[in-house]
C-alpha positions as CSV (number, residue, x, y, z in Angstrom):
1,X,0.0,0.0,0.0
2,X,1.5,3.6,-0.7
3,X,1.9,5.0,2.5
4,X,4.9,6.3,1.4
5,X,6.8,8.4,-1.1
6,X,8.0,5.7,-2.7
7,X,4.7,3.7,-2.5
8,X,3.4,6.7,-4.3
9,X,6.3,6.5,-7.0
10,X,5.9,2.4,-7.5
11,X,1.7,3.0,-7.4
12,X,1.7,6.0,-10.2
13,X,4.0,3.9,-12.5
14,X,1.9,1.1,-12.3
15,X,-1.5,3.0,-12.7
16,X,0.0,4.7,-15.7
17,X,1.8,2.1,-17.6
18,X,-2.3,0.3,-16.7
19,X,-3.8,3.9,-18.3
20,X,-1.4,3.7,-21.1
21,X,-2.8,0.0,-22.1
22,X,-6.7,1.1,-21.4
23,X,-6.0,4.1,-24.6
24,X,-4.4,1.4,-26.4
25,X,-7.5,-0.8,-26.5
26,X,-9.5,2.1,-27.6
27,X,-10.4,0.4,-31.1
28,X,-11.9,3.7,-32.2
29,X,-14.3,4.4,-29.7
30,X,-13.5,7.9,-29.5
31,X,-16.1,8.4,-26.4
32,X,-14.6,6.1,-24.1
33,X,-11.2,8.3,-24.5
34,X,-11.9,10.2,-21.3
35,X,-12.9,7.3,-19.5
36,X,-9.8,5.3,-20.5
37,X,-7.6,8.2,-19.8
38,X,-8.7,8.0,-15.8
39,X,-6.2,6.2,-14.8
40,X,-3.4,8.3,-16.7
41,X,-4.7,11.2,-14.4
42,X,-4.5,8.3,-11.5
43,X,-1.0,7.6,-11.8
44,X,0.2,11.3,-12.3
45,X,-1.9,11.9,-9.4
46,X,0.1,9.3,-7.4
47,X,3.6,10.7,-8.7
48,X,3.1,13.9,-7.9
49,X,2.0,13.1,-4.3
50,X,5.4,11.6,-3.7
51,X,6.9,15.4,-4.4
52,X,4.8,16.2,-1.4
53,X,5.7,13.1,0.9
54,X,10.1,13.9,-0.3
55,X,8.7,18.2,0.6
56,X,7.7,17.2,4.0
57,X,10.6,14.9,4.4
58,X,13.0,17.4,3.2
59,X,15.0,16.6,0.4
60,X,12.5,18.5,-2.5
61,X,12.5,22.0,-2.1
62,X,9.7,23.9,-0.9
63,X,8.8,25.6,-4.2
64,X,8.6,22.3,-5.8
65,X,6.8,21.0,-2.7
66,X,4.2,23.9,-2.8
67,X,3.3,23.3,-6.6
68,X,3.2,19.6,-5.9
69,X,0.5,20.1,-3.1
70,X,-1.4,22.3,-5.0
71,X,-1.6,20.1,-8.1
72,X,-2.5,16.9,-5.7
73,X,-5.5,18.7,-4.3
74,X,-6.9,20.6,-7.9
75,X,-6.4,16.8,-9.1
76,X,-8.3,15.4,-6.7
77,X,-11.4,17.9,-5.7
78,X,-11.7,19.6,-9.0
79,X,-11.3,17.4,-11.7
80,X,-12.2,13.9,-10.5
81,X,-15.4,15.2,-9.9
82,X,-15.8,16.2,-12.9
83,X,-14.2,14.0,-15.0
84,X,-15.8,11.0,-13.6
85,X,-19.3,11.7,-14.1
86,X,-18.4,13.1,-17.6
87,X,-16.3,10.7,-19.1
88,X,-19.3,7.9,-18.1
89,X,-21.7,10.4,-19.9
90,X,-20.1,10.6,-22.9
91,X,-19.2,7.0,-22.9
92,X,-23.2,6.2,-22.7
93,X,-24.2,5.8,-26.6
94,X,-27.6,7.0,-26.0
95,X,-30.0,9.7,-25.3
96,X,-31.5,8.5,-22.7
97,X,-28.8,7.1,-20.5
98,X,-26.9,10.4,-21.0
99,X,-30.3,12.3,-19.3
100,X,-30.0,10.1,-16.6
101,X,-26.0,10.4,-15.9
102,X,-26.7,14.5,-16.8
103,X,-27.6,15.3,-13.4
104,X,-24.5,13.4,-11.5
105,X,-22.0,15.5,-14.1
106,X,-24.1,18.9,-12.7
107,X,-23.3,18.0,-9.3
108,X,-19.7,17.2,-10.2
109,X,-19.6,20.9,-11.7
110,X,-21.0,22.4,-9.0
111,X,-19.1,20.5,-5.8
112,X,-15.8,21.4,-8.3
113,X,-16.6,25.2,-8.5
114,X,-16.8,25.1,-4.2
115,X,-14.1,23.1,-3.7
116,X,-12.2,25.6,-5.7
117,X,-13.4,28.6,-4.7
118,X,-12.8,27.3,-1.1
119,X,-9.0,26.5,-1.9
120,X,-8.7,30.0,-3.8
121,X,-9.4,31.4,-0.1
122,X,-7.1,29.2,1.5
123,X,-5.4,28.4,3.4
124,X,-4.1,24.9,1.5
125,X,-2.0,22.8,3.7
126,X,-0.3,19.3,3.9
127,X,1.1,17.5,7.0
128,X,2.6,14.1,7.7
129,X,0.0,11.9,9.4
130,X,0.9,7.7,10.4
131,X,1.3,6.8,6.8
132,X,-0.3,8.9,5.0
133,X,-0.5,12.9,4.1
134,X,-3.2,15.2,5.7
135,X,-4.4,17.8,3.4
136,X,-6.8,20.8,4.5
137,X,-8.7,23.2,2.2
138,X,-10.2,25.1,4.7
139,X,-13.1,23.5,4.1
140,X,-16.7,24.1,6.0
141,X,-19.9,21.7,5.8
142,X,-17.1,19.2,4.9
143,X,-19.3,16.3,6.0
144,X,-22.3,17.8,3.1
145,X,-19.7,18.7,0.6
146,X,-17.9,15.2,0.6
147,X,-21.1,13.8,0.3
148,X,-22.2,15.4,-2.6
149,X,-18.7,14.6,-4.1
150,X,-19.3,10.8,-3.7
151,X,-22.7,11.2,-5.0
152,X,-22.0,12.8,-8.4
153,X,-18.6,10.4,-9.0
154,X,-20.2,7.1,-7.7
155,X,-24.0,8.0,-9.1
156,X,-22.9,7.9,-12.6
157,X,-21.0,4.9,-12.3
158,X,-24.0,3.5,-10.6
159,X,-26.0,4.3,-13.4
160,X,-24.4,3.6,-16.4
161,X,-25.3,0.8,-18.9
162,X,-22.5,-1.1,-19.0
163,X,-22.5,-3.9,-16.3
164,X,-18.8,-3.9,-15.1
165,X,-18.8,0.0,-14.5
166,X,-21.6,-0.6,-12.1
167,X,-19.8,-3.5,-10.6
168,X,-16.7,-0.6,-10.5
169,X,-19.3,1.6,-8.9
170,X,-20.0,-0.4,-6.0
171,X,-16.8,-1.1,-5.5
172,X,-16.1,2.9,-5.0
173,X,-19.4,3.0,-2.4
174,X,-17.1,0.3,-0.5
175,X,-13.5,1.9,-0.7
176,X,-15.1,5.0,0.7
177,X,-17.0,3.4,3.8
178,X,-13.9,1.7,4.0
179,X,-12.0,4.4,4.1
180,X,-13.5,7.2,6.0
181,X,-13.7,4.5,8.5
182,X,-10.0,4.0,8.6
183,X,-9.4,7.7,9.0
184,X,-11.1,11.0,7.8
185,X,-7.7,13.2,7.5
186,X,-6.0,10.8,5.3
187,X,-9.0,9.8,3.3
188,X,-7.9,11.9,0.3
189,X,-4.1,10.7,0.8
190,X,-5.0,6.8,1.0
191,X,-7.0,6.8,-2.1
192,X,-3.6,6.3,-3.8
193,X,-4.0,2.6,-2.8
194,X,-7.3,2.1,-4.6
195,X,-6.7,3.8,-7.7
196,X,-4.6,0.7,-8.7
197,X,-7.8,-1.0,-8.5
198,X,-9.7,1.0,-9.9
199,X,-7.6,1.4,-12.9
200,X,-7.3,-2.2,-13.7
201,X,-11.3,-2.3,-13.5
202,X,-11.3,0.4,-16.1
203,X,-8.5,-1.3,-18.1
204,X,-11.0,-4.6,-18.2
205,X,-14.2,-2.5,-19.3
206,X,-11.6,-1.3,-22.6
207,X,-10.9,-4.7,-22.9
208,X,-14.1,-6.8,-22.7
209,X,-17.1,-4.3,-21.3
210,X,-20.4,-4.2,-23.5
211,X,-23.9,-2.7,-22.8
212,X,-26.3,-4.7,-20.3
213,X,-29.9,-2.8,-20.6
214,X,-31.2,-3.6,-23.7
215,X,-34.1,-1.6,-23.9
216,X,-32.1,2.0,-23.5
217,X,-29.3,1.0,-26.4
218,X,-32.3,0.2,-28.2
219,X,-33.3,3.9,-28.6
220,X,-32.1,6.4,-30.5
């Protein structure tokens, strides 16, 4: 598990060289790019954190440190929560199963425009915790905003027409039980362990995933 720099620095290699196969079994499906791009953001996500884990430990220097921490957190509270629910909308080759993901991508808009705004007033800040990093926004009505965040990331995948990305969906309603049991500071640190998982899940649906529901891919 990465509960250390280099954790971090063995995890993000693997989730990217997993991302790089996922694009490669594209076979000209042009809408599943963005969804087989997530673990590419995954694994960069992953390297970078180790910048902030070799900061706090000392040998990277602060200004490198600094940049690190603030890519980490844009990464994780403003484009995840967008870029899940959107890349399984545009995945959806109907109408009427992109109507019904629609409102989860909203949300994911809207928790990303607070969670930004929220960091753009500051303060951002990173601390060692027992293996794992401690980031703070700032945030208030954490509790509702982290909520909403699930909702809109792990709603889509939930209601998607493909049968393995709602198998991948309730897998995510796990790891975060899971995890904001284990600890609520280092929730956003310790995802770094399940985004392995996650991105061999999405390097299977490249591979083998078809629609489930009949009756939607039936319409037009």
């Amino acid at each position: 598990m990465c509960f250390s720099p280099e954790g971090d620095l063995v995890g993000g290699l693997v989730v990217t060289a997993i991302g790089i196969d996922a694009c490669k079994h594209l076979s000209r499906r042009s809408n599943h790019l963005l969804f087989a791009a997530l673990p590419l953001v995954l694994g960069i996500h992953q390297l970078d954190e180790s910048l902030v884990w070799w900061w706090l430990e000392g040998p990277v220097p602060a200004s490198i440190g600094r940049v690190a921490m603030w890519i980490y957190v844009v990464i994780a509270m403003v484009v995840v929560p967008v870029l899940v629910p959107l890349s399984i909308w545009k995945l959806e080759p109907t109408s009427r199963r992109r109507w019904i993901i629609a409102p989860f991508l909203g949300l994911g808009i809207g928790v990303a425009i607070v969670l930004l705004i929220t960091m753009l007033h500051g303060p951002v800040s990173v601390r060692l915790g027992v293996h794992h990093l401690a980031y703070s926004i700032g945030l208030q009505n954490g509790i509702l905003v982290v909520g909403l965040y699930v909702l809109a990331t792990c709603g889509a995948l939930l209601c998607s027409g493909y049968r393995d990305i709602v198998i991948f969906g309730v897998a995510n309603v796990i790891a975060v039980v899971v995890l904001a049991r284990l600890t609520a500071d280092g929730f956003t640190s310790l995802w770094c362990f399940y985004a392995a998982i996650a991105a061999g899940f999405i390097s299977l649906h490249m591979r083998l995933g078809r629609p489930h529901r009949a009756m939607p891919y039936a319409l037009s």
